[in-house]
PyMOL Python script that loads the backbone (N, CA, C, O; Angstrom):
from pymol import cmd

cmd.read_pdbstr("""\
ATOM      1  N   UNK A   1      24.828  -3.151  13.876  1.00  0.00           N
ATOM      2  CA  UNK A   1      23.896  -2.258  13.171  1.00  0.00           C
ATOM      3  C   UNK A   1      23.337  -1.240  14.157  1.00  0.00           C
ATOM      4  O   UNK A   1      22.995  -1.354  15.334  1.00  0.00           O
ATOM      5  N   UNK A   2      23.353  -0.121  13.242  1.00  0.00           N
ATOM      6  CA  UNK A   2      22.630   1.486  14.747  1.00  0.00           C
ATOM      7  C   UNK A   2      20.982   0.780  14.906  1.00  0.00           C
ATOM      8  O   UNK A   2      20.335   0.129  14.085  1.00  0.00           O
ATOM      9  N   UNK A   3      20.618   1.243  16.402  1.00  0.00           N
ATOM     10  CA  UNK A   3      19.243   1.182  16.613  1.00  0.00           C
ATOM     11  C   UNK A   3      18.848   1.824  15.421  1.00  0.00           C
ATOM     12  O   UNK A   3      18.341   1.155  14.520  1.00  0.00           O
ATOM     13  N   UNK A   4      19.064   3.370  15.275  1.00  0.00           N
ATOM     14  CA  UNK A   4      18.281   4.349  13.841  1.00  0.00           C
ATOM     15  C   UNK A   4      18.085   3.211  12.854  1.00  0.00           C
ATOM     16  O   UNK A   4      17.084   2.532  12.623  1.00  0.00           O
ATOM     17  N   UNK A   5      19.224   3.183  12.368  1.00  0.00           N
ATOM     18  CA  UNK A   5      19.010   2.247  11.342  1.00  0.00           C
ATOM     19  C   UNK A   5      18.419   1.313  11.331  1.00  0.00           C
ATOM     20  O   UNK A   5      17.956   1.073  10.215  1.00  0.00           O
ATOM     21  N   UNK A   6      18.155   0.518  12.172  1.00  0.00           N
ATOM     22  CA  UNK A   6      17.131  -0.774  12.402  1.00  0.00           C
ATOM     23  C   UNK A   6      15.460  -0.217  12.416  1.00  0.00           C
ATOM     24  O   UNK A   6      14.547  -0.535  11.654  1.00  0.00           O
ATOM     25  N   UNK A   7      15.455   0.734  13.592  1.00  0.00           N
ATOM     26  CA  UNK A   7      14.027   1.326  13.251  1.00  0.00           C
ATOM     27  C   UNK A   7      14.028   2.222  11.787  1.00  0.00           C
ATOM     28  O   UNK A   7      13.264   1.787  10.926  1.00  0.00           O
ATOM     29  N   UNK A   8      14.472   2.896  11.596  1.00  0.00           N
ATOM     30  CA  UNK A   8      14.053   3.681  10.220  1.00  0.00           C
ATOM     31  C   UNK A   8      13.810   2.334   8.765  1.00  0.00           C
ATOM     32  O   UNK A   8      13.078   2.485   7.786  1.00  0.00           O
ATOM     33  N   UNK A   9      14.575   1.255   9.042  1.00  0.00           N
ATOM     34  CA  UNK A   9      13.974  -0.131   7.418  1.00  0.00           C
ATOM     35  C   UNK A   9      12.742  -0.210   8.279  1.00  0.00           C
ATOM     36  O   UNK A   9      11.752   0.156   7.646  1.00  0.00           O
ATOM     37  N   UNK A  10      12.473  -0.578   9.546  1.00  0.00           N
ATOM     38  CA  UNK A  10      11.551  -1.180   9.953  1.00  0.00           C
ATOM     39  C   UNK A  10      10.594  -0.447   9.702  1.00  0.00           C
ATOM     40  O   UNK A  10       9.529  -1.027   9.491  1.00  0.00           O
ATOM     41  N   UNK A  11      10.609   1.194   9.627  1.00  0.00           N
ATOM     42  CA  UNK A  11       9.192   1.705   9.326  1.00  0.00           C
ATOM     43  C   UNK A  11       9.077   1.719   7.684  1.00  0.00           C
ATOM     44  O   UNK A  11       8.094   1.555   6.962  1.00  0.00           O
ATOM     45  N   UNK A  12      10.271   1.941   7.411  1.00  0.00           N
ATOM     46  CA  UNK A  12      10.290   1.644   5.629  1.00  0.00           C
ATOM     47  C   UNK A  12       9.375   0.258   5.165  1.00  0.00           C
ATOM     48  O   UNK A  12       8.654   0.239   4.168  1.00  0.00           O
ATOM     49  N   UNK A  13       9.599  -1.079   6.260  1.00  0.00           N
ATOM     50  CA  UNK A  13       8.967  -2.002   5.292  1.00  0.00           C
ATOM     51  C   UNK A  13       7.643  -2.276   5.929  1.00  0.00           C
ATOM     52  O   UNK A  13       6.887  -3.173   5.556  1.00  0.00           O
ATOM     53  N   UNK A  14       7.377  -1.342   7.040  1.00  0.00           N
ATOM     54  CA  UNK A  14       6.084  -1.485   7.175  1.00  0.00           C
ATOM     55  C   UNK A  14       5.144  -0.291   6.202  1.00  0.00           C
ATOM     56  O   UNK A  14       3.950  -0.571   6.087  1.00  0.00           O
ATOM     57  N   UNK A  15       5.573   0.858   5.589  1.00  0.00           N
ATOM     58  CA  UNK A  15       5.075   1.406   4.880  1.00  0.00           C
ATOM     59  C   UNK A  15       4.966   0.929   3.891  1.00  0.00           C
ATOM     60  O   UNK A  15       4.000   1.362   3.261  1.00  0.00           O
ATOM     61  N   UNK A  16       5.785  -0.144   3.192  1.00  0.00           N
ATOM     62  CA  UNK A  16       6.180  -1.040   1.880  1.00  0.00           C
ATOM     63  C   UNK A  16       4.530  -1.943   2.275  1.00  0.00           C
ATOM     64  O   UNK A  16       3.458  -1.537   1.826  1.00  0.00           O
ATOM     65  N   UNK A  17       4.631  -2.944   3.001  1.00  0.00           N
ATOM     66  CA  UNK A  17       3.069  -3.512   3.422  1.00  0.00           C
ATOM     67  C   UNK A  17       2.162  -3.334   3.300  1.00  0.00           C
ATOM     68  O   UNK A  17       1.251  -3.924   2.719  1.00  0.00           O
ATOM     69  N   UNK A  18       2.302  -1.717   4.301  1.00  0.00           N
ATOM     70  CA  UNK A  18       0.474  -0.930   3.950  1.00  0.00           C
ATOM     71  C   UNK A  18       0.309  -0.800   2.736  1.00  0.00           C
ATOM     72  O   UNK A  18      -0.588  -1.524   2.306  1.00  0.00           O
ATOM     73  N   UNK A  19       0.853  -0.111   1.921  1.00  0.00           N
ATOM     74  CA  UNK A  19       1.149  -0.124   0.497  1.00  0.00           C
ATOM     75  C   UNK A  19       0.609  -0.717  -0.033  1.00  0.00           C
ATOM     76  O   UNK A  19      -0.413  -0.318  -0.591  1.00  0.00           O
ATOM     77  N   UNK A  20       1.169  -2.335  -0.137  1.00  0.00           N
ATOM     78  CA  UNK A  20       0.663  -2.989  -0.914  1.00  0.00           C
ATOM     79  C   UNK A  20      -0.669  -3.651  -0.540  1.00  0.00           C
ATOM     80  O   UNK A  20      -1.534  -4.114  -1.282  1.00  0.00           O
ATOM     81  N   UNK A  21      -0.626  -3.591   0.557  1.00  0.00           N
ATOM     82  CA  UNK A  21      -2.177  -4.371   1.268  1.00  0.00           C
ATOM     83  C   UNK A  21      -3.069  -3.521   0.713  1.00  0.00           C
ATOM     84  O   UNK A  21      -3.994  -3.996   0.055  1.00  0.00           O
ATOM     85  N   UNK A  22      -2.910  -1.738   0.930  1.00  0.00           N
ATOM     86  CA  UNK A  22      -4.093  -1.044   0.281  1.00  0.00           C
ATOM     87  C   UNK A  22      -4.399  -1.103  -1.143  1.00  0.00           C
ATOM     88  O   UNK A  22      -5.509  -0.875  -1.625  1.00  0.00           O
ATOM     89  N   UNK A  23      -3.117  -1.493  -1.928  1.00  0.00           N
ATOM     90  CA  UNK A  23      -3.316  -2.200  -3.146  1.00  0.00           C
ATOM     91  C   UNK A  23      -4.272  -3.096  -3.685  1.00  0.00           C
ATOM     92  O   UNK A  23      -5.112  -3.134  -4.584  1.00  0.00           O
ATOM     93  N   UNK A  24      -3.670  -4.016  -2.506  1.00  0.00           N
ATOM     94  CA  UNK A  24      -4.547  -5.481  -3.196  1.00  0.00           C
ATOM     95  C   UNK A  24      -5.882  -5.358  -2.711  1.00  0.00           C
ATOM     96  O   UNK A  24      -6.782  -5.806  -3.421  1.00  0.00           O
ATOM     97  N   UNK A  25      -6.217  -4.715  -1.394  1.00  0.00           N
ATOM     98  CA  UNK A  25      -7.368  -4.714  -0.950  1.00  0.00           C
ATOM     99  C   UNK A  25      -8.528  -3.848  -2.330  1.00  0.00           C
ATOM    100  O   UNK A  25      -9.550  -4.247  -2.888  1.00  0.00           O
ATOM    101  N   UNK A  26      -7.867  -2.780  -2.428  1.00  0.00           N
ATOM    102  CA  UNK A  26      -8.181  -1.939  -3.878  1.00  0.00           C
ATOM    103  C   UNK A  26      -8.554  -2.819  -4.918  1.00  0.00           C
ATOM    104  O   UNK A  26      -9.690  -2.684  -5.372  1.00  0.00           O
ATOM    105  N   UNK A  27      -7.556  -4.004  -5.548  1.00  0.00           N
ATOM    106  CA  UNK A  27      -8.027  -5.035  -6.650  1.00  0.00           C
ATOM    107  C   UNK A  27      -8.889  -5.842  -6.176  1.00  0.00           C
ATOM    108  O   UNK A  27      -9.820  -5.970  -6.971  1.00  0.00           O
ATOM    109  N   UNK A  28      -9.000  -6.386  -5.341  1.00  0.00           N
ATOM    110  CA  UNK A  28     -10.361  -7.064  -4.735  1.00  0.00           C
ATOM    111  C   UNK A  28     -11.089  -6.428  -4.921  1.00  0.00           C
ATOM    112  O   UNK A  28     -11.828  -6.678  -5.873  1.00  0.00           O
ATOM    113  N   UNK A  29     -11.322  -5.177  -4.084  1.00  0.00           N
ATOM    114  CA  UNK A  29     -12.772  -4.893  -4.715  1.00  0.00           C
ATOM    115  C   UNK A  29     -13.810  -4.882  -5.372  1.00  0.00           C
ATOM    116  O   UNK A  29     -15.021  -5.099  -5.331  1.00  0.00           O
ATOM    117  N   UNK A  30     -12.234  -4.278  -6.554  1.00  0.00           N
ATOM    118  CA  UNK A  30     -12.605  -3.641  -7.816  1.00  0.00           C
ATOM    119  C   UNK A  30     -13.908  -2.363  -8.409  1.00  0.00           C
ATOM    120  O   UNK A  30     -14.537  -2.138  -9.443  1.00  0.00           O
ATOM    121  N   UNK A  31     -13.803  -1.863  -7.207  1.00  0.00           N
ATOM    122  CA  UNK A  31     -14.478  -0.673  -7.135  1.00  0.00           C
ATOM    123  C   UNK A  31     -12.949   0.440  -6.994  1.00  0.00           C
ATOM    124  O   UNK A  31     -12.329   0.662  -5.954  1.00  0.00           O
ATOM    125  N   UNK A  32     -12.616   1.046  -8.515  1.00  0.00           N
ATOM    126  CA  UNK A  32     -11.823   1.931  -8.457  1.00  0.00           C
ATOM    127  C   UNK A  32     -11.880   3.117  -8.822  1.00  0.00           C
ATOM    128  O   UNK A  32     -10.959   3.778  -9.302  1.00  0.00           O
ATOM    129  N   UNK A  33     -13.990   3.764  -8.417  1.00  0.00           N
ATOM    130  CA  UNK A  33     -14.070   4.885  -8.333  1.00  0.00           C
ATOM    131  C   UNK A  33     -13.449   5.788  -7.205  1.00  0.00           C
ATOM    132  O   UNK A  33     -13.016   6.908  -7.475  1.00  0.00           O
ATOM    133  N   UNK A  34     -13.413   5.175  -5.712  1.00  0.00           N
ATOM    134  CA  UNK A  34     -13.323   5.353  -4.304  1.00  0.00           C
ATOM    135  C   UNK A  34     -11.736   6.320  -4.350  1.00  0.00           C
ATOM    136  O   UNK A  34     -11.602   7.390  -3.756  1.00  0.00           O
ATOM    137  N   UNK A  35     -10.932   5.829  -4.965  1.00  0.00           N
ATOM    138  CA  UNK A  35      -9.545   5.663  -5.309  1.00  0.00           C
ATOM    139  C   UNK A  35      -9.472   7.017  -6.162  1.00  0.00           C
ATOM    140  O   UNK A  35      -8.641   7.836  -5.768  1.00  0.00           O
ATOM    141  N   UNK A  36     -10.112   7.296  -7.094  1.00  0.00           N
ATOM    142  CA  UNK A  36     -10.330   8.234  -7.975  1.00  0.00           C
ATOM    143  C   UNK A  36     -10.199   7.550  -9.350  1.00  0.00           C
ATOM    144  O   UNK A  36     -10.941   7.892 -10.271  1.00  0.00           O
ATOM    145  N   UNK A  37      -9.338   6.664  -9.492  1.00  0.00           N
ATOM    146  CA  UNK A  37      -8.979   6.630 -11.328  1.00  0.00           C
ATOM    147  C   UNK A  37     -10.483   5.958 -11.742  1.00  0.00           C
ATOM    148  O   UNK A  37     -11.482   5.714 -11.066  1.00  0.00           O
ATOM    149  N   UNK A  38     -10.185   5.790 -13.071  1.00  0.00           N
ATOM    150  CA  UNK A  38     -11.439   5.053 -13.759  1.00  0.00           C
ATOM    151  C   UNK A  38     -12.253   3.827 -13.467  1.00  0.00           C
ATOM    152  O   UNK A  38     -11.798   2.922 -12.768  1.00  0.00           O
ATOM    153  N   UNK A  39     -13.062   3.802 -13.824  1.00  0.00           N
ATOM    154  CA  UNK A  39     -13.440   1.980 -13.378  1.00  0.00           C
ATOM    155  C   UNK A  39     -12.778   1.056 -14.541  1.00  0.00           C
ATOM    156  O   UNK A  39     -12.864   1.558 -15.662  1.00  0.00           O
ATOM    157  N   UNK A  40     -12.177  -0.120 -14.471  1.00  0.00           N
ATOM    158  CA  UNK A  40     -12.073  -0.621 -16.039  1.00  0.00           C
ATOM    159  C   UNK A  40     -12.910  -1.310 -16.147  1.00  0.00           C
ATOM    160  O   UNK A  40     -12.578  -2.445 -16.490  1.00  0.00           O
ATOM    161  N   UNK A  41     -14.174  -1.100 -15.968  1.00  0.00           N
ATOM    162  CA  UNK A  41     -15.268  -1.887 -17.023  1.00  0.00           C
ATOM    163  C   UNK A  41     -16.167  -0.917 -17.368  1.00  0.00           C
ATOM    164  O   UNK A  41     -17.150  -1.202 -18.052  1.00  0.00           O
ATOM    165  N   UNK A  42     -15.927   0.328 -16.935  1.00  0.00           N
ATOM    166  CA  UNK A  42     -16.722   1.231 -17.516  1.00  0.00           C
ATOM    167  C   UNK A  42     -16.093   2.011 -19.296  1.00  0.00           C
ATOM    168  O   UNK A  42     -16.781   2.847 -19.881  1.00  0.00           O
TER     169      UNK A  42
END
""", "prot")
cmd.dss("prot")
cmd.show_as("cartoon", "prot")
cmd.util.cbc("prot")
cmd.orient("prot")
């Protein structure tokens, strides 16, 4: 396998991570004014 290729998934699945971490960190909250969309209990 090319080095490129090994680093370029590797930043792919670390962007895949942040992603979802800022996700879930986001549903924890549950403050999803910060974010912009609506609140759903408002």
């Amino acid at each position: 396998m090319n080095l490129e290729l090994l680093l370029i998934a590797l930043a792919a699945g670390l962007a895949v991570l942040f992603v979802v971490w800022r996700i879930i960190a986001t549903l924890r909250r549950q403050d999803c004014n910060s974010c912009g969309c609506p609140k759903p209990r408002a």
